[in-house]
TORPA-4810 file (N, C-alpha, C, O; in nm, 3 decimals):
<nodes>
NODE_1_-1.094_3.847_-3.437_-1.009_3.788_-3.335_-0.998_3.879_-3.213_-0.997_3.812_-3.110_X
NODE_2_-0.992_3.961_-3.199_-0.930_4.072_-3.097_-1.106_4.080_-2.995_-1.134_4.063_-2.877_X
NODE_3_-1.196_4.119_-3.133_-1.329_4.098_-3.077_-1.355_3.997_-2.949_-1.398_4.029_-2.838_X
NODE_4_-1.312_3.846_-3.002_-1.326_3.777_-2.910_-1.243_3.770_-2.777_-1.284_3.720_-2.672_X
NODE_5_-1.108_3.835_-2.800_-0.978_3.847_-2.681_-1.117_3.895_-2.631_-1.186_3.813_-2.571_X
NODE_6_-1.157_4.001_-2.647_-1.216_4.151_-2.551_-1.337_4.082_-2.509_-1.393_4.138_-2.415_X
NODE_7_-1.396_3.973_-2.555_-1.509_3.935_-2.461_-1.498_3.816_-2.362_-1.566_3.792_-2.262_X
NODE_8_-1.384_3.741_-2.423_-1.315_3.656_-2.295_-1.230_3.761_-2.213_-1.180_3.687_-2.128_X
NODE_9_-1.203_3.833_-2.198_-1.126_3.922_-2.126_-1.256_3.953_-2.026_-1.269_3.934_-1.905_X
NODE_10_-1.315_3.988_-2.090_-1.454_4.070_-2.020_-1.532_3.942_-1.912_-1.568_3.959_-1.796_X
NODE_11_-1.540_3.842_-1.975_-1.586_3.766_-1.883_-1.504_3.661_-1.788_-1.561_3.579_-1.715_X
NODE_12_-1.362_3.675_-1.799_-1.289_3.708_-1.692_-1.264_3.744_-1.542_-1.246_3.692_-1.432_X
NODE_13_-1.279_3.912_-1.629_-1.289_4.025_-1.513_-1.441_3.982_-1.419_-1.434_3.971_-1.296_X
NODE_14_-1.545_3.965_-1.478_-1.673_3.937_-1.423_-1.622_3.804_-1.321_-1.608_3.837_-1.203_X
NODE_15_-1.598_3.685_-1.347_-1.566_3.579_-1.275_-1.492_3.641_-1.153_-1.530_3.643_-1.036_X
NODE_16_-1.388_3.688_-1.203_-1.277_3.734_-1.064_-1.371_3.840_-0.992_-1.370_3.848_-0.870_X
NODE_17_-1.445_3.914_-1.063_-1.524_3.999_-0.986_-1.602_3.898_-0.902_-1.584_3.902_-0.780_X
NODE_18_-1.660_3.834_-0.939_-1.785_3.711_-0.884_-1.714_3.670_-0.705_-1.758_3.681_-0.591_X
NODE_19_-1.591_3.624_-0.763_-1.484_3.537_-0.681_-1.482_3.652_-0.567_-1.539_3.621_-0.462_X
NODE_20_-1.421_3.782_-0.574_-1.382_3.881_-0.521_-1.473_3.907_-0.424_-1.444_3.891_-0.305_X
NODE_21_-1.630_3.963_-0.479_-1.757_3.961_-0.420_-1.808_3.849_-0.280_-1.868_3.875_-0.176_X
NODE_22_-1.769_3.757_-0.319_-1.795_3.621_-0.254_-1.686_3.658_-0.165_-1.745_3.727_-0.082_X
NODE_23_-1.606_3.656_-0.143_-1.448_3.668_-0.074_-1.490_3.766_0.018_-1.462_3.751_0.137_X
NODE_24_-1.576_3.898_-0.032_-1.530_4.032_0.071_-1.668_3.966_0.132_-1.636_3.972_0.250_X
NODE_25_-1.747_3.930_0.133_-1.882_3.941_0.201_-1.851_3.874_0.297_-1.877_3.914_0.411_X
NODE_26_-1.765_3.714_0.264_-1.713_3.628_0.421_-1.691_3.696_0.483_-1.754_3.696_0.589_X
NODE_27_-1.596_3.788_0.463_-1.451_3.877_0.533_-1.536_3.955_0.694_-1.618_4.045_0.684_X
NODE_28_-1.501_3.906_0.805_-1.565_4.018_0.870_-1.491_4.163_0.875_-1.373_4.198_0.871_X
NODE_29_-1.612_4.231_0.887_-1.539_4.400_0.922_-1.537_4.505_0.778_-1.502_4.622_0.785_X
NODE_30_-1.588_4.430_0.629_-1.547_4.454_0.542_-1.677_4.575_0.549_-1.781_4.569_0.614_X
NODE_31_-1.642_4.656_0.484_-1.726_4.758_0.397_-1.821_4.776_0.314_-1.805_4.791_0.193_X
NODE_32_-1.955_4.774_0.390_-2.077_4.754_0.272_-2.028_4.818_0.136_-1.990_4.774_0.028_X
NODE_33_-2.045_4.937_0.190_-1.969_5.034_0.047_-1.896_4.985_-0.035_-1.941_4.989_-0.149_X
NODE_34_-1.781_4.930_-0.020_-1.679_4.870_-0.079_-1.755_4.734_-0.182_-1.718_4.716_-0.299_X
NODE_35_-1.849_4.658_-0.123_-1.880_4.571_-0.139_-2.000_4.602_-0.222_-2.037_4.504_-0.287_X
NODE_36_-2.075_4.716_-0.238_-2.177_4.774_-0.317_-2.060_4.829_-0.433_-2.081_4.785_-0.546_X
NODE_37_-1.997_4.876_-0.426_-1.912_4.967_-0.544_-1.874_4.791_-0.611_-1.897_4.772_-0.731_X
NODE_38_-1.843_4.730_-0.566_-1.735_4.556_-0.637_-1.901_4.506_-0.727_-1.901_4.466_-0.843_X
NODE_39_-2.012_4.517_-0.653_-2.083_4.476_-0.734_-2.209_4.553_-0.830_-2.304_4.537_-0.907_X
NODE_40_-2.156_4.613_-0.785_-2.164_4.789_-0.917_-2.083_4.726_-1.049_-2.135_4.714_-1.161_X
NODE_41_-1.970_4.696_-1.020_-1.853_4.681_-1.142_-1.864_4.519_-1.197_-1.814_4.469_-1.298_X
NODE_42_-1.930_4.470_-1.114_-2.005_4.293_-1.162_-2.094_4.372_-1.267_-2.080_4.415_-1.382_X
NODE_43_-2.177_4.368_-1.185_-2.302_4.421_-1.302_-2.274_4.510_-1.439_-2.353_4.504_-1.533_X
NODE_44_-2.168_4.583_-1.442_-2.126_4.684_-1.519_-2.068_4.550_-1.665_-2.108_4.527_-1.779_X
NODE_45_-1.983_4.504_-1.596_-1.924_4.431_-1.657_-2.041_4.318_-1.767_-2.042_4.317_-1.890_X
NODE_46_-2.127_4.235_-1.675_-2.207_4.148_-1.707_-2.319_4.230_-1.833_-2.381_4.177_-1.924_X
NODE_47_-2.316_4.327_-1.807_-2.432_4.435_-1.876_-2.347_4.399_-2.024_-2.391_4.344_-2.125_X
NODE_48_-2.229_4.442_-2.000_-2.151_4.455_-2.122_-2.135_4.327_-2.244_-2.150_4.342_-2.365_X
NODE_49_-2.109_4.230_-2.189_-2.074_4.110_-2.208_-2.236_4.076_-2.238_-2.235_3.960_-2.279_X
NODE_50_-2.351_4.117_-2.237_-2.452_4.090_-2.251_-2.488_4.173_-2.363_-2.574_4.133_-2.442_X
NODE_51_-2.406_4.330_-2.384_-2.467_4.366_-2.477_-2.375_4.309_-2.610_-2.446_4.277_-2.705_X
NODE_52_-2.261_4.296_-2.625_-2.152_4.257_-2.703_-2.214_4.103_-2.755_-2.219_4.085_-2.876_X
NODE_53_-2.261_3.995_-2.664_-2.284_3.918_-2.725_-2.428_3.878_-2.837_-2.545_3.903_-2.808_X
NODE_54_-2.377_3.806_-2.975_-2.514_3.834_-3.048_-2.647_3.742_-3.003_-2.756_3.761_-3.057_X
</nodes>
């Protein structure tokens, strides 16, 4: 049970990351950087949720 909290949790965070990503790129003025580090932590996330699942 908890297993599964932690991988719906996980793919969650990825969505809102997704959402977030999409959001700062409209944004004018925003920060490549900022916007390289957000999808640093997509990918981080997605990696995970990829290795967790069987």
């Amino acid at each position: 049970m908890a297993f599964d909290a932690h991988l719906e949790a996980l793919k969650r965070k990825h969505l809102a990351m997704s959402d977030a990503v999409e959001k700062a790129q409209r944004a004018p003025g925003i920060d490549d950087l900022q916007v390289a580090s957000m999808k640093k932590e997509k990918l981080r996330l997605k990696e995970e949720i990829t290795r967790l699942t069987p």
